[in-house]
N, C-alpha and C positions, 0 to 999 in steps of 0.2 A: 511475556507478551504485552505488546498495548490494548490496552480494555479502554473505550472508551460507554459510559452509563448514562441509559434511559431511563431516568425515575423520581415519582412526582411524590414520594413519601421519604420524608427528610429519615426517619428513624431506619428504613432501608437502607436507603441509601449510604447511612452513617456506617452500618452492619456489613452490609457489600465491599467498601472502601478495606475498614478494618482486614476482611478476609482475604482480600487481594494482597495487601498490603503482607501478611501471616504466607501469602503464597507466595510470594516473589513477584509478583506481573505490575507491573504499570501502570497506573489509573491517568491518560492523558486528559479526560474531560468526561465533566458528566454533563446533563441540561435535563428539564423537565418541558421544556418548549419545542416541539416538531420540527418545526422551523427552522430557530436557532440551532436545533442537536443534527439536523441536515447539513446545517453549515458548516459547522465545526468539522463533523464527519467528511465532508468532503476536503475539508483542506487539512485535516490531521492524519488521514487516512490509518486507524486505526488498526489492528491483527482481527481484533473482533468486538461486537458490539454486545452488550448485555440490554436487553429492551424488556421494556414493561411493556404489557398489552394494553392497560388501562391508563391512560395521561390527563387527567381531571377529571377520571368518570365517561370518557370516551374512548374509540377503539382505536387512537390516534395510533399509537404504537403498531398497529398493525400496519398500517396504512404508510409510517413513514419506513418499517421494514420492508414491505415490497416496494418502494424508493432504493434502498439501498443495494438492496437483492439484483435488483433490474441493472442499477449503474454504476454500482461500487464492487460488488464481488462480495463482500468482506461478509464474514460468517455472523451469523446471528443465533444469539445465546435469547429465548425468551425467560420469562422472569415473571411470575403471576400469581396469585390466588386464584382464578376466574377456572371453573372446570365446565364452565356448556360448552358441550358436544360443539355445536354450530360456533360458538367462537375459537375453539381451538382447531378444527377444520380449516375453518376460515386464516387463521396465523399458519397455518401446514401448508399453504399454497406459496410460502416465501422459501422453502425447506431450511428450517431452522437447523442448528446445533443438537440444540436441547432444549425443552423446558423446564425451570428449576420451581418447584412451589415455596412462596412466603410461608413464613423466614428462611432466607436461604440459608440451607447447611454447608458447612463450608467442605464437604467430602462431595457432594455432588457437585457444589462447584467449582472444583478441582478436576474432576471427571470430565465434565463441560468444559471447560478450558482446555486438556487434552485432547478431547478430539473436535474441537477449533484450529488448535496447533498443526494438527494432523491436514485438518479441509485449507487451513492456508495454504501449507505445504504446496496441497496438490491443488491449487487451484493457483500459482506461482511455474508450477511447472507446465500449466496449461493456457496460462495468460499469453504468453509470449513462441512463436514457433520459429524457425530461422530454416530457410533450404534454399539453395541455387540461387543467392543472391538477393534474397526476397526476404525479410520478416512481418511476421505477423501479427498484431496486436490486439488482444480484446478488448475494445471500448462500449460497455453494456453489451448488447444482442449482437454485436457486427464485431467483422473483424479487420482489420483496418492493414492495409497492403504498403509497408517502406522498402523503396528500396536503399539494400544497403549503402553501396555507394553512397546513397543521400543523405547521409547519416553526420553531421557536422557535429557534434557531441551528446552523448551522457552523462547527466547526473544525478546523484543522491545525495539526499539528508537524513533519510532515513535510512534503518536496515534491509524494508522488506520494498521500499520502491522506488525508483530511479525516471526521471524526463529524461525522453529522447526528443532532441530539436534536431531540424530537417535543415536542406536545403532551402525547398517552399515553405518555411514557416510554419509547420506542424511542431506542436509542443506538445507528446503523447507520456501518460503517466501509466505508467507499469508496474504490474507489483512480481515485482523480481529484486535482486541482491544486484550492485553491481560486479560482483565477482562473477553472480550466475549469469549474466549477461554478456559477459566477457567469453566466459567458455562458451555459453551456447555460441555466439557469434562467428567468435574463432576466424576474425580476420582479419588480414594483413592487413588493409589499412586504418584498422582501429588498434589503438592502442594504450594503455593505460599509462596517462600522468600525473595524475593525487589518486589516494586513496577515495576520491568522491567523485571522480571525473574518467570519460573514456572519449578519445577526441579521434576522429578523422584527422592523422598525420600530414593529408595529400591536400588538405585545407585550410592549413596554418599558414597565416601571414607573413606575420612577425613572432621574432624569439626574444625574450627582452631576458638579459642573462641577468642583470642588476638587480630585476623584482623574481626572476624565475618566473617567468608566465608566458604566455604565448598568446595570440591574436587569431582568433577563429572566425576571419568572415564577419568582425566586430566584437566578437563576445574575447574578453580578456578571463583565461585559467589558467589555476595555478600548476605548477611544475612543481615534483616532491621530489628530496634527493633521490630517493630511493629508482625513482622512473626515468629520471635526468639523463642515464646513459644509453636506455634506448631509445629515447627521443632522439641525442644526437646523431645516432647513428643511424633512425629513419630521414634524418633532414640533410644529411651528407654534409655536416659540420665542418669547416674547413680553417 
């Protein structure tokens, strides 16, 4: 998984990295600043996030997990020494993972990373709905209505989430696989040309056989051997 880390105690922090590292998962970024670790998180979009409750002696971490919670989706592992009642009530309103107490051991933080793994999972299969022409997108609390048709391409960089760009100029980030986007969609006029890209066939301009790429209404993607033959055979190749 990708973890990315909230926390303002370097000897933790160093402890954390370590155990991950011992686990197999990812360490894409840490920060100790709210802020910045907002930022990051929004354009890393990480599998799940490990938060401190406490960020200089404030309940920053809390504050910036129900940020997350609200517009990210993405699961939160908290991470604390702090046991009043009233401040862990208070972090339960984001519905965390888990809490692990300082020093983390690395067997409960293995634990917590499982059923992170698990709430991705299902929170991937419930991000995105597809019926009668119509998909549906979760962005924070709303659910956001494409229609298919409208659909001029997908892409990813990542494993777990993929842009869908519009007709109108919606550029909606989804935390789905572009395989699992592909099946849930399951239509003819989408069809897969790199392993990163899924384009609207009935929207291709131009086919430029020399670079392998095609013309989407402006945006230039690539063509992979492997997708090349039924591409031609959606564009009635002659």
């Amino acid at each position: 998984m990708n973890v990315y880390i909230v926390e303002d105690e370097v000897f933790q922090l160093e402890d954390i990295l370590i155990s991950l590292e011992t686990l197999g998962h990812n360490t894409i970024g840490h920060n100790d600043d709210p802020f910045d670790a907002l930022q990051q998180i929004q354009a890393l979009k990480p599998d799940v996030v490990l938060m401190d409750i406490h960020l200089h002696g404030k309940l920053a971490g809390v504050s910036l997990a129900k940020q997350i919670h609200k517009n990210l989706n993405i699961p939160i592992v908290f991470i604390t020494s702090d046991t009043d009642k009233d401040v862990i009530l208070e972090a339960a309103e984001v519905n965390p993972i888990s809490y692990l107490s300082k020093p983390v051991n690395e067997d409960d933080l293995r634990a917590a990373l499982l059923l992170a793994e698990a709430k991705s999972d299902l929170n991937i299969k419930q991000d995105v709905t597809a019926e009668n022409n119509e998909l549906f997108i979760r962005n924070g609390n709303k659910l956001i209505k494409v229609l298919i048709p409208s659909i001029l391409f997908i892409h990813t960089d990542t494993k777990n989430y993929c842009n869908i760009v519009t007709k109108d100029g919606k550029n909606l980030s989804v935390r789905n696989s572009i395989l699992g986007l592909q099946k849930l969609l399951d239509d003819d006029i989408l069809i897969q040309t790199h392993r990163s890209y899924i384009i609207n066939w009935k929207e291709v301009d131009f086919f430029h056989d020399i670079d392998q790429t095609v013309d989407v209404k402006g945006h230039t993607i690539p063509v992979g051997r492997t997708f090349k033959q039924e591409l031609y055979a959606k564009l009635n190749i002659i």
